[in-house]
Every structure is written in C-alpha cells, then in structure tokens.
C-alpha positions as a Markdown table, in Angstrom:
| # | Residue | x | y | z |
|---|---|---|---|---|
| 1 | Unk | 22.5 | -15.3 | 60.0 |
| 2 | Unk | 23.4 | -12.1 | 58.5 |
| 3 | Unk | 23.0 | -13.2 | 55.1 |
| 4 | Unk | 19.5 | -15.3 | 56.3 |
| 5 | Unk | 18.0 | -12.1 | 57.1 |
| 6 | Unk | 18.8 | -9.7 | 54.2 |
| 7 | Unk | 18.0 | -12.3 | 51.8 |
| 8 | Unk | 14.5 | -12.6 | 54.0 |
| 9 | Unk | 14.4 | -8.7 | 52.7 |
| 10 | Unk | 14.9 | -9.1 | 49.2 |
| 11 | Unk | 12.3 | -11.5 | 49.7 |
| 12 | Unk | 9.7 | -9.3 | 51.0 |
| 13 | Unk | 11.0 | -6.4 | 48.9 |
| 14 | Unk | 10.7 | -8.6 | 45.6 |
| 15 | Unk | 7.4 | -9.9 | 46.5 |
| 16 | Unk | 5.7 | -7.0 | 47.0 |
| 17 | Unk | 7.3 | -5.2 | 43.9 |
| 18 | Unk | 6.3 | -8.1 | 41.9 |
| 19 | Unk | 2.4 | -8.1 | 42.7 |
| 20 | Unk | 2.2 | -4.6 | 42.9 |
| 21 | Unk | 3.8 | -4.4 | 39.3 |
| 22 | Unk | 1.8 | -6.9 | 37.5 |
| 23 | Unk | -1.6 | -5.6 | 39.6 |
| 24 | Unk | -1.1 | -1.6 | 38.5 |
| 25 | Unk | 0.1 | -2.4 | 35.0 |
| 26 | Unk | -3.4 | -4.5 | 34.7 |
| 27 | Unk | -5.0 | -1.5 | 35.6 |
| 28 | Unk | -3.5 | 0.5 | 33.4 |
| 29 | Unk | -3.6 | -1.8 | 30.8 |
| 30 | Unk | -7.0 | -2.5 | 31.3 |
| 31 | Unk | -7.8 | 1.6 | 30.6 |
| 32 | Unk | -5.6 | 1.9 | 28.2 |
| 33 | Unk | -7.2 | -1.6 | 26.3 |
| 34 | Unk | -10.9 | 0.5 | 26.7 |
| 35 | Unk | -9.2 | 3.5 | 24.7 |
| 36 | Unk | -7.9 | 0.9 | 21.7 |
| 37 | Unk | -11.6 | -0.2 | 21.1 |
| 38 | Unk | -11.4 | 2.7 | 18.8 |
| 39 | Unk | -9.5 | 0.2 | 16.5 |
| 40 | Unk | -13.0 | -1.3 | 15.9 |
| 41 | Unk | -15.8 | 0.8 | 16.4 |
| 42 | Unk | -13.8 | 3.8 | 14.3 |
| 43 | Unk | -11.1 | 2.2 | 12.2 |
| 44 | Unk | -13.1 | -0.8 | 11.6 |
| 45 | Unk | -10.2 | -3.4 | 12.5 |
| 46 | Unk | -11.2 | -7.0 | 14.0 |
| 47 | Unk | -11.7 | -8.1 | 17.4 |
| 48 | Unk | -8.3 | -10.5 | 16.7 |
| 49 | Unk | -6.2 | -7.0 | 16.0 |
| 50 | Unk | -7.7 | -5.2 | 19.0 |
| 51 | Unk | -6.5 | -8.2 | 21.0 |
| 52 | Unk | -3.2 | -8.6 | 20.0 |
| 53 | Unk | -2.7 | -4.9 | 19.8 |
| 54 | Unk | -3.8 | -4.6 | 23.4 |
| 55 | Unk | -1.4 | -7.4 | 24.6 |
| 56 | Unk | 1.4 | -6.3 | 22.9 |
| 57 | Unk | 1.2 | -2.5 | 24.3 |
| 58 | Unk | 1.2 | -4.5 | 27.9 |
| 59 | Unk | 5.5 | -4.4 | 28.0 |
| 60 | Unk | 5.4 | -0.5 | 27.5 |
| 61 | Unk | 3.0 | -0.3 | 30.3 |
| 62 | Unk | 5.4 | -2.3 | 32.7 |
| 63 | Unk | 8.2 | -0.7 | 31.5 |
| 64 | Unk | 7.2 | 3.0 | 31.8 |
| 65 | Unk | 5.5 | 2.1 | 35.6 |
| 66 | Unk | 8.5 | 0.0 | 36.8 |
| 67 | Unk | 11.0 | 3.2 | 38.5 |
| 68 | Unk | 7.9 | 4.5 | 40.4 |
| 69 | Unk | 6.4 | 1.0 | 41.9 |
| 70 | Unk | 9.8 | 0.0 | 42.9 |
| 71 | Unk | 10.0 | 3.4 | 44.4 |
| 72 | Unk | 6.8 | 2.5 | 46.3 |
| 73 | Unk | 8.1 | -1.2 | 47.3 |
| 74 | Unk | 11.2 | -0.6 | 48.7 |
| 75 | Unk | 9.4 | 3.0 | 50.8 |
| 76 | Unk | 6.8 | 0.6 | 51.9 |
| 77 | Unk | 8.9 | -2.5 | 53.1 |
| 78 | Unk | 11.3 | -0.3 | 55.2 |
| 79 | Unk | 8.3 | 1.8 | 57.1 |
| 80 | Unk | 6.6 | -1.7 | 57.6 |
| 81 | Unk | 9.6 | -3.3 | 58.5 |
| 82 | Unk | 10.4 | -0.2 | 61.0 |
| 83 | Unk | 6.6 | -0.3 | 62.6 |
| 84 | Unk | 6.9 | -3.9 | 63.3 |
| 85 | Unk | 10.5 | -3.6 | 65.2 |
| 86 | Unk | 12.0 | -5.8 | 62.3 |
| 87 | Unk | 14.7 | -3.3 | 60.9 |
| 88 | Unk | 16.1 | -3.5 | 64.1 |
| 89 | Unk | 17.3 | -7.2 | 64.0 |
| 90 | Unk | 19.9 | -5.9 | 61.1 |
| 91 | Unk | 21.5 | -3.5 | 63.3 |
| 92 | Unk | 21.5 | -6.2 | 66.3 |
| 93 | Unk | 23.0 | -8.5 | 64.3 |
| 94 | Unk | 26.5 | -5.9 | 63.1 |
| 95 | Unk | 25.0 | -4.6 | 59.9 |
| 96 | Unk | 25.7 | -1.2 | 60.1 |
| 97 | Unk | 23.4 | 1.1 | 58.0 |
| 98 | Unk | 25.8 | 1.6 | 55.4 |
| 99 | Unk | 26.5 | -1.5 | 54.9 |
| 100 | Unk | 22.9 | -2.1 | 54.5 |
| 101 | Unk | 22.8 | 0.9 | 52.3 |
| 102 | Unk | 25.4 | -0.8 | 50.0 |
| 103 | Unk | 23.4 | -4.0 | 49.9 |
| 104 | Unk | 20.3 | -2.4 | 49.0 |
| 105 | Unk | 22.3 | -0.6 | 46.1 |
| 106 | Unk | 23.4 | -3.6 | 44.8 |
| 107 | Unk | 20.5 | -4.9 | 45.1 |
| 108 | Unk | 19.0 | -2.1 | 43.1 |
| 109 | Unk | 21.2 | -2.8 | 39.8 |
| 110 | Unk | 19.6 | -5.8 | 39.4 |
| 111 | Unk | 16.5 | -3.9 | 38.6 |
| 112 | Unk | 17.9 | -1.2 | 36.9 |
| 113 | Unk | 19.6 | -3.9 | 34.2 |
| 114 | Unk | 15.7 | -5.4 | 34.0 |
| 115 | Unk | 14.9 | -1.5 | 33.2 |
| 116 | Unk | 17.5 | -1.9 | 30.9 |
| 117 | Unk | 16.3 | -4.9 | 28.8 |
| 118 | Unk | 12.8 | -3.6 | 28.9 |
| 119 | Unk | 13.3 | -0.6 | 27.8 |
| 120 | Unk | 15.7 | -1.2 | 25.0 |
| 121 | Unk | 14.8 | -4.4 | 23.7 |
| 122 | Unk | 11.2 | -5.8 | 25.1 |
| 123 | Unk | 9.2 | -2.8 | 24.6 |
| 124 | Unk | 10.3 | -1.7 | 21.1 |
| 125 | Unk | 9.9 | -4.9 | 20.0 |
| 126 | Unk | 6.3 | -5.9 | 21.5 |
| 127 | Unk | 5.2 | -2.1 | 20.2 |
| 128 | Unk | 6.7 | -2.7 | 16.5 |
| 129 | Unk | 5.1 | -6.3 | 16.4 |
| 130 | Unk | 1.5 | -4.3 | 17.7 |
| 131 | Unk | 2.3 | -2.1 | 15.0 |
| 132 | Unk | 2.8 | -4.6 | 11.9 |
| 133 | Unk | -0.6 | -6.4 | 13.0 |
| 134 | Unk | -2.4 | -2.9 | 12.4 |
| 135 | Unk | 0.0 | -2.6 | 9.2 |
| 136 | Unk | -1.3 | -6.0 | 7.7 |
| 137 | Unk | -4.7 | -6.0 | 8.7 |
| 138 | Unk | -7.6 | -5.1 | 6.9 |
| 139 | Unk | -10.9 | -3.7 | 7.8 |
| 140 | Unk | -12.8 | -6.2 | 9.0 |
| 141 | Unk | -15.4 | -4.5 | 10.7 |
| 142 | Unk | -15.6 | -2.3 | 8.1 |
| 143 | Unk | -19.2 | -3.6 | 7.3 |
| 144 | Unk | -20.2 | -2.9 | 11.0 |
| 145 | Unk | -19.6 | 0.8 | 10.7 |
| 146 | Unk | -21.9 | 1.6 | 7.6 |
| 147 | Unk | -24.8 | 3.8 | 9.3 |
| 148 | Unk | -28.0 | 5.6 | 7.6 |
| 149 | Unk | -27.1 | 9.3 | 7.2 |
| 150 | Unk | -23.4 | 9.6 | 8.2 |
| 151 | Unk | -20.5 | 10.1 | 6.1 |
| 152 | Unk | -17.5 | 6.6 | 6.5 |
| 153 | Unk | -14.3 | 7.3 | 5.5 |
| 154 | Unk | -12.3 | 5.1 | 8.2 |
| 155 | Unk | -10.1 | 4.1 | 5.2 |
| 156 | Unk | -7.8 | 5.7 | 3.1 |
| 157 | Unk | -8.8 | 7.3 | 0.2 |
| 158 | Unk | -12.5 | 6.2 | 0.1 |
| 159 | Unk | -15.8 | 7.8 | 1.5 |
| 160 | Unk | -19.0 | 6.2 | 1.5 |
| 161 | Unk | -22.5 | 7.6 | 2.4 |
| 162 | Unk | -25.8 | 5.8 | 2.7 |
| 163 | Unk | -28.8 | 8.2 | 3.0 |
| 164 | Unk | -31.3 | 5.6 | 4.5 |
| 165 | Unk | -31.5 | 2.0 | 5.5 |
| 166 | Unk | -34.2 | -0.4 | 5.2 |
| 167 | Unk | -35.8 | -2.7 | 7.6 |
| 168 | Unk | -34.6 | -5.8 | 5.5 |
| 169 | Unk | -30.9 | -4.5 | 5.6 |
| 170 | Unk | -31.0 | -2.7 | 2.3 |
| 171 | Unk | -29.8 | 0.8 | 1.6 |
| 172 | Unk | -31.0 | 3.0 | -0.5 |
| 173 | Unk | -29.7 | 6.1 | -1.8 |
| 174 | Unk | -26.4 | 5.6 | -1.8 |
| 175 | Unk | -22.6 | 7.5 | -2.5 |
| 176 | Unk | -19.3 | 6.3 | -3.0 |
| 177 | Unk | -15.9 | 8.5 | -4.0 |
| 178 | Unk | -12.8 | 6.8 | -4.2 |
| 179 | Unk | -9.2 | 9.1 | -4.2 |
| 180 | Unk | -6.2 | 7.8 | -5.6 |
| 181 | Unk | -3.1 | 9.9 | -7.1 |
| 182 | Unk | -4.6 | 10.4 | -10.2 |
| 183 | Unk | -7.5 | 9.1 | -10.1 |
| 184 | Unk | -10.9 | 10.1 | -8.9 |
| 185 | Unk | -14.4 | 7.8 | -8.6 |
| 186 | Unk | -17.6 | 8.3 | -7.9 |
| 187 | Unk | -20.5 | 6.3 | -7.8 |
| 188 | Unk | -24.1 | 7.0 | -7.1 |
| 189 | Unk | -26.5 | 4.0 | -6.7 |
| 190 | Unk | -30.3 | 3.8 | -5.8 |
| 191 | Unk | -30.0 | 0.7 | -4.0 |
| 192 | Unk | -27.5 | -1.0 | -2.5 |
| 193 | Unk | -26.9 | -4.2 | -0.3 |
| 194 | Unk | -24.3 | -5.7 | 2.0 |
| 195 | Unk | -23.3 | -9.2 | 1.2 |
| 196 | Unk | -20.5 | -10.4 | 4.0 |
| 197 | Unk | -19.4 | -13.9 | 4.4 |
| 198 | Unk | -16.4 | -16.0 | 4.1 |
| 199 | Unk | -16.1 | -16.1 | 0.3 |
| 200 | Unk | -16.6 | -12.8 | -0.4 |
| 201 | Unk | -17.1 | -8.7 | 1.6 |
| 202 | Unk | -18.9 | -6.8 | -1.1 |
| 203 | Unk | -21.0 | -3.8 | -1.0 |
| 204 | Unk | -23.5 | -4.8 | -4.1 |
| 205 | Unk | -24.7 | -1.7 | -6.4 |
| 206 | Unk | -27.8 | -1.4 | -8.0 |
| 207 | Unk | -28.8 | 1.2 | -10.5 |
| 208 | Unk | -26.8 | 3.7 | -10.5 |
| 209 | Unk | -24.0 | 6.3 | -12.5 |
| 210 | Unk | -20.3 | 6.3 | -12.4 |
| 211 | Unk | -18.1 | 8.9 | -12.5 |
| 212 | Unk | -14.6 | 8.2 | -13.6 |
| 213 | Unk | -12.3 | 11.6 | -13.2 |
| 214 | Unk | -8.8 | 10.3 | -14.6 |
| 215 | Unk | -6.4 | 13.7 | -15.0 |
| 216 | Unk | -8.7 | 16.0 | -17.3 |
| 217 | Unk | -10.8 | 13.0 | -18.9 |
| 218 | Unk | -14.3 | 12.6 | -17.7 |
| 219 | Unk | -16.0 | 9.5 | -18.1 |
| 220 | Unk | -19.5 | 8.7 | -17.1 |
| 221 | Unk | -21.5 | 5.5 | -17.5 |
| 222 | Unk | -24.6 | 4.0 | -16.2 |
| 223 | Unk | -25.3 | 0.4 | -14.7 |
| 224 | Unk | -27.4 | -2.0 | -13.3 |
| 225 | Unk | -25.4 | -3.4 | -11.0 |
| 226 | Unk | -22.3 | -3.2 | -9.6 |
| 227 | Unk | -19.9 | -5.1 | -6.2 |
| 228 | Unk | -17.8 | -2.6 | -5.0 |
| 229 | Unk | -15.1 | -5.2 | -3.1 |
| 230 | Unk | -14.7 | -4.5 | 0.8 |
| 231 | Unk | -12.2 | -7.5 | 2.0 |
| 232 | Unk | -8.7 | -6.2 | 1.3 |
| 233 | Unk | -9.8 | -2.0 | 2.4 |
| 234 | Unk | -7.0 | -0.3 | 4.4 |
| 235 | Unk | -7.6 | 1.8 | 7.7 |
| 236 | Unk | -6.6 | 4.9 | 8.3 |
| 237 | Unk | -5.2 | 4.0 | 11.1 |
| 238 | Unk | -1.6 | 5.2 | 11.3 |
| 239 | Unk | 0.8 | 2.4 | 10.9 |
| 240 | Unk | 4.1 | 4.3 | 10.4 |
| 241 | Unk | 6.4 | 2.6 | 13.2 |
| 242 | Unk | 7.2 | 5.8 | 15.9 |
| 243 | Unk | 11.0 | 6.3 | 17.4 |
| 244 | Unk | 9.9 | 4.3 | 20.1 |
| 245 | Unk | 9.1 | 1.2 | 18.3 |
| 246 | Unk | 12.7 | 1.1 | 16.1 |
| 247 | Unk | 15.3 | -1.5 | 17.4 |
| 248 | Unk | 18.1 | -0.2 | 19.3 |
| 249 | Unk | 20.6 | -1.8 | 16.9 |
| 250 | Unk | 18.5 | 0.4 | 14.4 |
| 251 | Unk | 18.8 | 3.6 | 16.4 |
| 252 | Unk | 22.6 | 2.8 | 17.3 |
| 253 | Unk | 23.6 | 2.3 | 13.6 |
| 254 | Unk | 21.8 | 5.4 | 12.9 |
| 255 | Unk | 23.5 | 7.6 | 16.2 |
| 256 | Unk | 27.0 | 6.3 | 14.9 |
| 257 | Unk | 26.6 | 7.0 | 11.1 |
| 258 | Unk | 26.8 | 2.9 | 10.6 |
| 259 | Unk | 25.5 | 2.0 | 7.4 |
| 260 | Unk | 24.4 | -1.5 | 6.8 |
| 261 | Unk | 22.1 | -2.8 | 4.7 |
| 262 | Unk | 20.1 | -5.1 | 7.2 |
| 263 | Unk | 19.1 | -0.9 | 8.8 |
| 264 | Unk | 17.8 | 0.3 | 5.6 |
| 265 | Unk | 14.1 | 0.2 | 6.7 |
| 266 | Unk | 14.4 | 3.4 | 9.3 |
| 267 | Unk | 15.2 | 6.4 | 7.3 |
| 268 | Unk | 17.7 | 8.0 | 9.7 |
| 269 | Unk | 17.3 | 11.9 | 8.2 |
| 270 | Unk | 19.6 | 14.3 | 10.1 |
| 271 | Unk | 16.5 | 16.0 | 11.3 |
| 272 | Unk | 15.8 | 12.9 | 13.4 |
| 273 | Unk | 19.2 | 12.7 | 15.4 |
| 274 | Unk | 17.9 | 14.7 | 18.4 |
| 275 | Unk | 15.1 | 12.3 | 18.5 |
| 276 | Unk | 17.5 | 9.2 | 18.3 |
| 277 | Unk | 19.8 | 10.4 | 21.0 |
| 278 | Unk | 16.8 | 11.3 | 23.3 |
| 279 | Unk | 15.4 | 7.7 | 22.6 |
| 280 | Unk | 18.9 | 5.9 | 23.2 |
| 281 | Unk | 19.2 | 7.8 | 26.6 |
| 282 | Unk | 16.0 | 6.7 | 27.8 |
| 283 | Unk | 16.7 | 3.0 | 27.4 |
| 284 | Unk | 20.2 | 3.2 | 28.5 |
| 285 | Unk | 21.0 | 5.9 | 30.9 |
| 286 | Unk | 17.5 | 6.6 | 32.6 |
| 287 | Unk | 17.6 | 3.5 | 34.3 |
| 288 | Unk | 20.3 | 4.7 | 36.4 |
| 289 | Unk | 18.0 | 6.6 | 38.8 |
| 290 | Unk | 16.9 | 3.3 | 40.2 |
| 291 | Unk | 19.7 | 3.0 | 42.2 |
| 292 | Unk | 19.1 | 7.0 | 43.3 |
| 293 | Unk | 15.9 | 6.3 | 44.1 |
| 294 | Unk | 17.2 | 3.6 | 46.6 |
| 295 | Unk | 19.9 | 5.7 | 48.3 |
| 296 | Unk | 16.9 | 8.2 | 49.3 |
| 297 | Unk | 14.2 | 5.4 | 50.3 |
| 298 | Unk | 17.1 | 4.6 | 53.1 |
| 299 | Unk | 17.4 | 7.5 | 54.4 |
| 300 | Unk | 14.4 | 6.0 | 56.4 |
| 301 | Unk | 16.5 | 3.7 | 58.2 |
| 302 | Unk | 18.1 | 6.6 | 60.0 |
| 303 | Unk | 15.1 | 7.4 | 61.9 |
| 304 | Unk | 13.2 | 5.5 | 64.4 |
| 305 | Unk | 9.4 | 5.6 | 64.9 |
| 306 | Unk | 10.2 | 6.9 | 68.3 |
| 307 | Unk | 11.2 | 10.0 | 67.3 |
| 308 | Unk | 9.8 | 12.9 | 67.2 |
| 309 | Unk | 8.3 | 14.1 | 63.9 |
| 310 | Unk | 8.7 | 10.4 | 62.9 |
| 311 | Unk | 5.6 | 11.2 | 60.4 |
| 312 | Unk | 6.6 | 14.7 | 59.3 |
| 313 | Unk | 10.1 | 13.1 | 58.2 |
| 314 | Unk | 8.8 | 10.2 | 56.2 |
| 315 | Unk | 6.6 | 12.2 | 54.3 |
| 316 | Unk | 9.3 | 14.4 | 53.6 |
| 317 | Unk | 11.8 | 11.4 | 52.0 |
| 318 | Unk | 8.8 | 10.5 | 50.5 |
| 319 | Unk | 8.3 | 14.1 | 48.3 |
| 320 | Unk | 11.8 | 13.9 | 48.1 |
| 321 | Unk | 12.1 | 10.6 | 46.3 |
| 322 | Unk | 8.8 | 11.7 | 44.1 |
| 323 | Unk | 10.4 | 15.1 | 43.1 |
| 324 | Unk | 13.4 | 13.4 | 41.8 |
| 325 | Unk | 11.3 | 10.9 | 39.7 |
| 326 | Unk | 9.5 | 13.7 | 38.3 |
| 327 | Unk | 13.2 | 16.1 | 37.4 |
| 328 | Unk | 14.3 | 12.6 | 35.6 |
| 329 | Unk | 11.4 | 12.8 | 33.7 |
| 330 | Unk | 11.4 | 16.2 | 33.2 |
| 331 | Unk | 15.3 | 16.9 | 32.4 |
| 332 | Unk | 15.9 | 14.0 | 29.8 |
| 333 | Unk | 13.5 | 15.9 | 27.5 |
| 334 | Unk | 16.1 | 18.7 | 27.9 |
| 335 | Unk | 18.9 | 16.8 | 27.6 |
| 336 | Unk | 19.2 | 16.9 | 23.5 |
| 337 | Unk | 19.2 | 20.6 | 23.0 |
| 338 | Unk | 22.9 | 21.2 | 23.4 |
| 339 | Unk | 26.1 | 19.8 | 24.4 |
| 340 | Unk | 26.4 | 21.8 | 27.1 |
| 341 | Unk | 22.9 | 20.4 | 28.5 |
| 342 | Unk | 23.8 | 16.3 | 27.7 |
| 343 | Unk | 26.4 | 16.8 | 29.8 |
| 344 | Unk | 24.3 | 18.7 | 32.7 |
| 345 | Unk | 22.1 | 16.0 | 32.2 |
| 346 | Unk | 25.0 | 13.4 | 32.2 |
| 347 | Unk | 26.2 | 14.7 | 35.6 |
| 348 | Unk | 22.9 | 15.3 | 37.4 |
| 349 | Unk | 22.4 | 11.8 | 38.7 |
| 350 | Unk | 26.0 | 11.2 | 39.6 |
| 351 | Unk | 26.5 | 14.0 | 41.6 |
| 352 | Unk | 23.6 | 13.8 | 43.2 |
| 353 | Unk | 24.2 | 10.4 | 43.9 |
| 354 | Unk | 27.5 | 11.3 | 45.4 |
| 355 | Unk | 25.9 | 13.6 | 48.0 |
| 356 | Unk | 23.6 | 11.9 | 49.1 |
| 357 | Unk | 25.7 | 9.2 | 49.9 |
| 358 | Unk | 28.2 | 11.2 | 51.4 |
| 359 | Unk | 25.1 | 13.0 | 53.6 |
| 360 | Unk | 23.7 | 9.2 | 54.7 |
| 361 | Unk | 27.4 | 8.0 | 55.8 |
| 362 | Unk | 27.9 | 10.8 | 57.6 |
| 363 | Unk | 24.1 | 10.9 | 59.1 |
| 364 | Unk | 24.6 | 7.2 | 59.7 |
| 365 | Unk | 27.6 | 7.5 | 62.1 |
| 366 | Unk | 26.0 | 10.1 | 64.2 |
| 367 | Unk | 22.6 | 8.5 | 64.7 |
C-alpha cells in the first residue's frame, strides 16, 4: 500500500509538471517566435527559416524554464495534497516525513539527470542546427523589403536605395554600392524593375553609370541595361555559432587542452576558457539544485493547515525556495573569476543541502 500511494504522488507530481512545462514553454515560445519575425521583415530570410528557427529555439526554452516549474509542481501538489487531508494518508500508513523526504529526493534526480541531458546535449544541439539554417540560407524575402525612399542594407556588404516607386511596380531613380575587401561598386540607374520567380531573383537595371573603385583605379562606364542577381545574397544576420550552441565534447576537449582533429571548428583561444568553464558548469553542475529545491518544498509537510500562521509559513518556504533559484542564477556567473570563488561556488549547494537536511530531520522528529 505504501508503495501504491507514493507512486499515486509521482503520478500527480509528474502530471502536473508535465502540462505545466509544455503549456509555459508555449507561451514563451510563442513570444519569443513574435520577436524572430525580425528574420523576415528586417533580414529578409524566408518563412521556411523563421519556422525552423523558431522550432528549434523551443529545447532552450524548456530547458532554461524546467528548475522553476518543477519548483512550482512539487509546492503546488504538497499544499493541494495538505488542503484535501491527502498528505495525511502517508503518515497513517508508517511513512515518516523523512522517509518521505528521501523518496522525494530520489525522486528529484531523475529530473535533475533530464536537466542534465537538456542542457548539455539537446539544447546546444537544436540551437547550433537553428543556427546553420540562418548560416545557409539566403535572402529570400529580400525582394519584399525594397521600399521607395529608404536606404536596404539587410545584407552584407551591399546597400541599395530606390528614390520612388511606380504604380506598375517599377522604380525609378535608383542606387546600388556594393563593398567587398578591395573592391568598391556603384551603380546609378534611372529605372529599374524587379523580376522574381523560380528561374531567376534579379533586380533589372536600366540606363544608368557604373562605378567600379578597385584599390586606386577608377573605372566608369555607362549602360543600357543591367541584372544585378538577388538569389544567392547573404543576411546580415549573425550566424557565428555562440558558447551556448558548441557541443559539450567540443567545450570538454577545449577545457582539458585535448586536441583532436574532429574539434577543429571551435577556436578554443585562451581568452575563451572562463567562458568554457562557466558554460560546462551550467550543463553539468547547475542541475544539482533540483534536488535543493525539493528538500525546501518539504519543509511544507511539517506543518499542518491547522496551525496557526499556516499561510504566513507557506509563503515564507515559498520566498525561500524562489531566493535560492535566483542565488543559483546569480552565483554561477561568479563562479569563473577565481579559484577561490569555483570552489565557494562548488560548496554552496552542498552545504546548504546538508543543513537543511539536518534542520528538517530534526524538525521532523519534534513535530
């Protein structure tokens, strides 16, 4: 029976943290998705790359939001449980608090590992693959974005600006400068039309003067016409992959001085390492507050809703639990900037831990 009715717990517990996870990381993705329109109506990328870019970014979102909603799962199903009488079938039936407590911590590693996984595995990998569909696309909107009076240079290297448009789609009066190293064009036409289908994206030229600056040479012809090719245009989008986004295996060869040639394409500079080490204990020691955050949401079970100051109590656990969610985020950031703080930062949870445990046991035998 004992076993019946914890598992009926995790149950409830998992269930809740479950919907509540996947309904708050919509939301969030769902804001987040509005802010990546930007792709399109500014960097000119498709509708397909906005899509997949979106999706991709959604394993970050569930990864950065999993401590805190798991937080709120396990507060919420013990002061439900305790306002319908049910936590009081565990203590009927032998389980003491402490063993209860123990449970729950187990119970809590499990997620902690998914934290784990998520963090140093899922997410980099779903951000990198977001990241290489910006890095190969190319502007496909790019025709989209051309406006009468306003200066385009959503791609690199290459400004364009069309003083007035006509009501049959034509443009007139129109400027183009291309940048490269050591090269500089630029191109002034009288008229000038878009031609966009599936065989070719051209912006066609009439009537107009080039201006070729190549080093100190200046060259300068006229022409008729001219199809300045639009299809294979880069964005400026910013396509470099971040820290985030590198594999673990990447990051780990690079924190351990491994050189191998499959690790060749992160450039692991010395200026970098703090950057590295922060990163690596993020995905792999962060997670451990999980369990932490369990020990304090069970404190609850040592007072009953007929006490006095039932209220004032909960809602003190509950600053408790949010204060030390906020001082893990807060103190990783710290953690790289000596050895003297790593291991401050190191110790933090595990003492803590240790206390409080201690504090419940003890707390648990008197009530």
């Amino acid at each position: 029976m004992k076993k019946l009715i914890i598992r009926k717990f995790y149950k409830d517990l998992t269930i809740f943290f479950v919907v509540t996870l996947l309904l708050t990381g919509i939301i969030v993705w769902t804001i987040q998705a509005v802010n990546f329109f930007d792709f399109v109506t500014e960097d000119g990328h498709g509708l397909k790359i906005y899509f997949y870019y979106s999706v991709l970014n959604f394993p970050k979102i569930i990864h950065r939001i999993l401590p805190f909603i798991f937080f709120i799962s396990i507060f919420y199903i013990i002061i439900n449980s305790e306002l319908r009488n049910e936590i009081s079938i565990f203590w009927i039936y032998g389980i003491s608090k402490t063993q209860f407590l123990n449970r729950m911590l187990s119970f809590s590693i499990i997620f902690m590992f998914i934290q784990v996984i998520l963090g140093s595995y899922i997410s980099p990998l779903s951000k990198l693959k977001a990241r290489d569909y910006l890095k190969n696309s190319n502007v496909n909107f790019f025709t989209s974005l051309i406006k009468e009076g306003k200066f385009i240079n959503v791609t690199k290297g290459l400004t364009i600006f069309i003083d007035h448009k006509e009501n049959d789609g034509n443009f007139k009066d129109i400027f183009l400068e291309e940048v490269n190293k050591n090269n500089t064009k630029m191109i002034y036409a009288n008229k000038g039309k878009l031609i966009d289908n599936d065989a070719q994206k051209t912006l066609r030229l009439l009537k107009g003067r080039v201006i070729n600056i190549e080093d100190s040479a200046v060259n300068i012809f006229n022409f008729e016409q001219i199809d300045f090719n639009l299809k294979n245009l880069n964005s400026k989008t910013i396509t470099t992959p971040k820290i985030q986004e590198i594999d673990t295996k990447i990051l780990l060869s690079c924190f351990f001085e491994i050189k191998n040639e499959k690790f060749k394409s992160f450039n692991c500079k010395e200026e970098l390492i703090k950057e590295v080490k922060l990163e690596l204990i993020k995905r792999f020691y962060k997670p451990i507050y999980i369990p932490l955050i369990t020990l304090f949401c069970c404190y609850l079970l040592l007072f009953s809703k007929n006490q006095k100051n039932f209220k004032t109590k909960i809602n003190l656990i509950f600053l408790s639990v949010f204060l030390l969610q906020i001082f893990s985020e807060v103190s990783v950031r710290y953690s790289v900037i000596s050895i003297n703080s790593m291991y401050i930062y190191l110790m933090s949870p595990l003492i803590i831990f240790i206390c409080g445990y201690f504090v419940f046991a003890r707390m648990a035998r008197n009530a």
